[in-house]
C-alpha positions in Angstrom: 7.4 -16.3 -7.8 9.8 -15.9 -4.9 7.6 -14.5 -1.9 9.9 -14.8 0.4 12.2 -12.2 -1.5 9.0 -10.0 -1.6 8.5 -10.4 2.0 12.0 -9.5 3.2 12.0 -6.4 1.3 8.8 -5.3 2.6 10.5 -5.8 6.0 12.2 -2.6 5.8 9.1 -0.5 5.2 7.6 -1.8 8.5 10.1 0.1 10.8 9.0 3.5 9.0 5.0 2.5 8.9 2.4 3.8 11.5 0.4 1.8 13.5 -2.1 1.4 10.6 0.7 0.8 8.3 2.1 -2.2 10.4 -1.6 -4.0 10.4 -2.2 -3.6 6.7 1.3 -5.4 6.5 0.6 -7.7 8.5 -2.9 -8.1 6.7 -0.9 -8.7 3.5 1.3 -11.5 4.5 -0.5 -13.4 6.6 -4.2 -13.6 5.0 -3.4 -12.5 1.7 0.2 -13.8 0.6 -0.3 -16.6 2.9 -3.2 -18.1 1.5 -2.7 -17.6 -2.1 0.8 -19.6 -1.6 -0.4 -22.0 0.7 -3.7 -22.7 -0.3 -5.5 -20.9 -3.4 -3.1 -21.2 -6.2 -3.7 -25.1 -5.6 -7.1 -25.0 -6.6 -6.7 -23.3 -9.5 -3.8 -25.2 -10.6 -5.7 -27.4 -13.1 -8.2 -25.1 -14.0 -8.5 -25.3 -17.7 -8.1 -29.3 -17.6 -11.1 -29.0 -14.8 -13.6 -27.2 -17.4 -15.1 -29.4 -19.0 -18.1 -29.1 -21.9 -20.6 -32.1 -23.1 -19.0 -31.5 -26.6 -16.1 -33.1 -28.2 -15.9 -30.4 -31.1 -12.4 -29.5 -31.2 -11.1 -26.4 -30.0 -14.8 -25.5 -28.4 -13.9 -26.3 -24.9 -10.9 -23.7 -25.2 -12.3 -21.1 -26.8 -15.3 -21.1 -24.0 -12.8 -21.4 -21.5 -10.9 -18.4 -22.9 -14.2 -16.5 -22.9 -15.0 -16.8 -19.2 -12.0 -16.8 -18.1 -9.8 -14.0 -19.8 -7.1 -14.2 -16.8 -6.8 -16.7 -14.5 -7.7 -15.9 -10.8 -4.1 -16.3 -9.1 -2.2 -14.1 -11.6 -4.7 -11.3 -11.3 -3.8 -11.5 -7.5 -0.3 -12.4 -8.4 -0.1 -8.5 -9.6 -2.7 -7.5 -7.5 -0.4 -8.2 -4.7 2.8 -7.4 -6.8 1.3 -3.6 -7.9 0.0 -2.9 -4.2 3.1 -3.5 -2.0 6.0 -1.6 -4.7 4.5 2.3 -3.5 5.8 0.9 0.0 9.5 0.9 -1.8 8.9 4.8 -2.3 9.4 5.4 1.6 12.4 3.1 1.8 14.1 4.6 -1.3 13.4 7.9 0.0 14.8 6.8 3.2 18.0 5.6 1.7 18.5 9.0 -0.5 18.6 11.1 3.5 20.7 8.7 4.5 23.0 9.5 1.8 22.6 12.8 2.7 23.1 12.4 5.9 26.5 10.6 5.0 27.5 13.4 2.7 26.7 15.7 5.2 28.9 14.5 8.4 32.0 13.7 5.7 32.0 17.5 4.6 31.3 19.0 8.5 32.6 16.4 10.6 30.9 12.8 12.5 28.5 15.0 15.1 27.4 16.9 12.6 23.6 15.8 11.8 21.6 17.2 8.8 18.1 15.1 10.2 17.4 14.1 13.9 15.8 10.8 12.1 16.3 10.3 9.0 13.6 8.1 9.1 11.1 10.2 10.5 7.9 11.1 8.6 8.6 14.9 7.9 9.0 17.3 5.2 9.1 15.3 1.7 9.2 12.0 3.1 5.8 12.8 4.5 4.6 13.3 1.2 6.7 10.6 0.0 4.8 8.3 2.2 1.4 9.8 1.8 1.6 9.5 -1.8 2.3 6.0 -1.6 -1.0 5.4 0.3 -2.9 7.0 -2.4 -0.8 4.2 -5.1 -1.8 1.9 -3.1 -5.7 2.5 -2.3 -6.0 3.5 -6.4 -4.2 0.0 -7.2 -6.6 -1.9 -4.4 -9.9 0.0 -6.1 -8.7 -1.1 -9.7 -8.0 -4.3 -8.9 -11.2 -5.3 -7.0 -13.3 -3.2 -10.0 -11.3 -5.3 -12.3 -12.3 -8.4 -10.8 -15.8 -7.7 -10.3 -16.0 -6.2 -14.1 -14.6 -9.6 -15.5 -16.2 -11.9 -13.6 -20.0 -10.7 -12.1 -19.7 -9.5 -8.7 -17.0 -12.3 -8.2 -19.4 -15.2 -8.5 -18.8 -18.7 -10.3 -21.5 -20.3 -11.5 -21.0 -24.2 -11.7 -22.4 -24.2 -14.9 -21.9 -21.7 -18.3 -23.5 -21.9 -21.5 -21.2 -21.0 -24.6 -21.9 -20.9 -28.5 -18.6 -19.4 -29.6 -17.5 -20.5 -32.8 -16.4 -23.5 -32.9 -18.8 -25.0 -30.7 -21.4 -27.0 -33.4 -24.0 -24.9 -31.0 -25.1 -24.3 -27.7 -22.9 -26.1 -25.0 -23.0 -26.4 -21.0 -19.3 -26.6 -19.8 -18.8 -26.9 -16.5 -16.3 -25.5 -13.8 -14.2 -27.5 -11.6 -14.8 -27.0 -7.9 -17.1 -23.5 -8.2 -17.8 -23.9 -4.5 -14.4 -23.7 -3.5 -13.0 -21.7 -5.9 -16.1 -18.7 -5.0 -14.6 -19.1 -1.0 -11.8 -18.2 -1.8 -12.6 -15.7 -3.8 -15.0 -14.0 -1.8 -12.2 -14.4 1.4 -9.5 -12.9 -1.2 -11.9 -9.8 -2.0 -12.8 -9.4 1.7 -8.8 -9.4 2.5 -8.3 -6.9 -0.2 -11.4 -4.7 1.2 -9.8 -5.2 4.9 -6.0 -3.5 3.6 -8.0 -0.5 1.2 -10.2 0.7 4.4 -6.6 0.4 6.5 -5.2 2.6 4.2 -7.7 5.0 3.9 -7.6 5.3 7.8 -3.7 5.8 7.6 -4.2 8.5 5.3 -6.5 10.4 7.5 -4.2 9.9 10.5 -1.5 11.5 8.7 -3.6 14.2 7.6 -4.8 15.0 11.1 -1.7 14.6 12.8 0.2 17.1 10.1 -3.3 19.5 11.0 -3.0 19.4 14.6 1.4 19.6 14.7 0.9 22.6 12.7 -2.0 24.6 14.3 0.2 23.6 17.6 3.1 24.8 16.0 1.7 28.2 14.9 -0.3 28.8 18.4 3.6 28.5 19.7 4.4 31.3 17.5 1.9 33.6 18.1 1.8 33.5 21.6 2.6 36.8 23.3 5.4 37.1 26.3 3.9 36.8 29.7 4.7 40.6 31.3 6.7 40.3 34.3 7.5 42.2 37.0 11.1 43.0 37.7 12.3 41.6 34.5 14.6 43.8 32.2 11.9 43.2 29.2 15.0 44.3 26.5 17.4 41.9 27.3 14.6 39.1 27.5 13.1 40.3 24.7 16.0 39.8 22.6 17.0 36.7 24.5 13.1 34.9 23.3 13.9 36.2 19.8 17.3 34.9 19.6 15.7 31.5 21.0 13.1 31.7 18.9 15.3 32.1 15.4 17.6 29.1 16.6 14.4 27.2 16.9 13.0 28.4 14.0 16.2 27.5 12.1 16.1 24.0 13.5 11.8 23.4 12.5 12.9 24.7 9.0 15.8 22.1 8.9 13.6 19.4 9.9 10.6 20.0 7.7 12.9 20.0 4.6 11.9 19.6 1.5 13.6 16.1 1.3 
């Protein structure tokens, strides 16, 4: 697989993530991509030739090895990794349909005519856009991890298995190639994986409490009476606030979109 295609890709989403957003990529590449490429999809390179049983029944040592191992280590973080970083491509997708948009919108009303202020800014629908992603990507991170555990006993490797499948003559020890290395990198690959789901689950409720607090802001703006002053004709400022207030009403409803 071409990870540096993946990576330069995932490039693009880092200009529109938050703080949290810009660890958890940089989580991603350098302790979890990193790794796998560099170092843990070389020890499981010759796994199956590695297992080895004290039988020479044909076939036995396969199916036992089939049995234990119903997917191989590196292509369940292959999609692990894969699954997790394609919700980031929902931001940058929904980036590039404003800035179509936006391009639509200056052709029909002229060049300093704007229909967003940012087009990459997280309001309206892309807020949700990129909210949603961080719930694809804790569920896929929580899957995965259960996955692993479910298949392969709290993520241990035992150096030695015992296996009477059919058509082992009867019960045969097979051993595992390199268990101690294999369960380190295992266990650092599951503590990576635990570091990038607790990163998004603090991204998510720093979006949550940002969008709380912009909007009780935003409504104690509203609601706020006008100061009486002494002097002042009250009926033409009243009616210049309101006009002010409309215009900048107009302007928070154009921002906060939809899309």
């Amino acid at each position: 697989m071409d990870w540096k295609t993946l990576e330069a890709l995932l490039s693009g989403v880092n200009k529109y993530s938050t703080a949290f957003g810009r660890i958890w990529l940089s989580v991603v590449f350098v302790f979890r991509v990193m790794v796998f490429v560099v170092a843990a999809e070389r020890v499981w390179i010759d796994d199956q030739k590695d297992f080895d049983c004290n039988t020479r029944q044909p076939g036995c040592a396969n199916a036992c090895y089939d049995h234990f191992f119903p997917i191989s280590h590196t292509r369940l973080w292959a999609l692990q990794l894969i699954f997790v970083t394609c919700p980031a491509f929902m931001v940058v997708m929904h980036v590039a349909y404003r800035e179509e948009r936006e391009r639509k919108y200056r052709i029909r009303h002229g060049e300093n005519a704007h229909l967003y202020d940012n087009t990459g800014q997280k309001h309206g629908g892309l807020w949700w856009t990129y909210l949603l992603s961080l719930f694809f990507k804790t569920t896929i991170e929580v899957a995965f991890l259960y996955l692993l555990h479910l298949i392969y006993n709290n993520f241990d490797l035992p150096r030695r298995v015992r296996c009477d499948l059919w058509p082992c003559p009867n019960q045969v020890d097979c051993y595992i190639g390199r268990p101690t290395e294999k369960r380190v990198f295992t266990y650092f690959m599951v503590g990576a994986s635990a570091v990038c789901l607790v990163l998004n689950v603090c991204e998510i409720f720093y979006l949550i409490a940002i969008r709380v607090l912009r909007i009780s802001h935003r409504g104690s703006l509203h609601t706020s009476p006008l100061k009486s002053c002494d002097g002042c004709q009250a009926p033409e400022a009243t009616a210049d606030y309101q006009k002010y207030n409309e215009a900048n009403l107009a302007m928070e409803k154009k921002r906060t979109s939809i899309f």
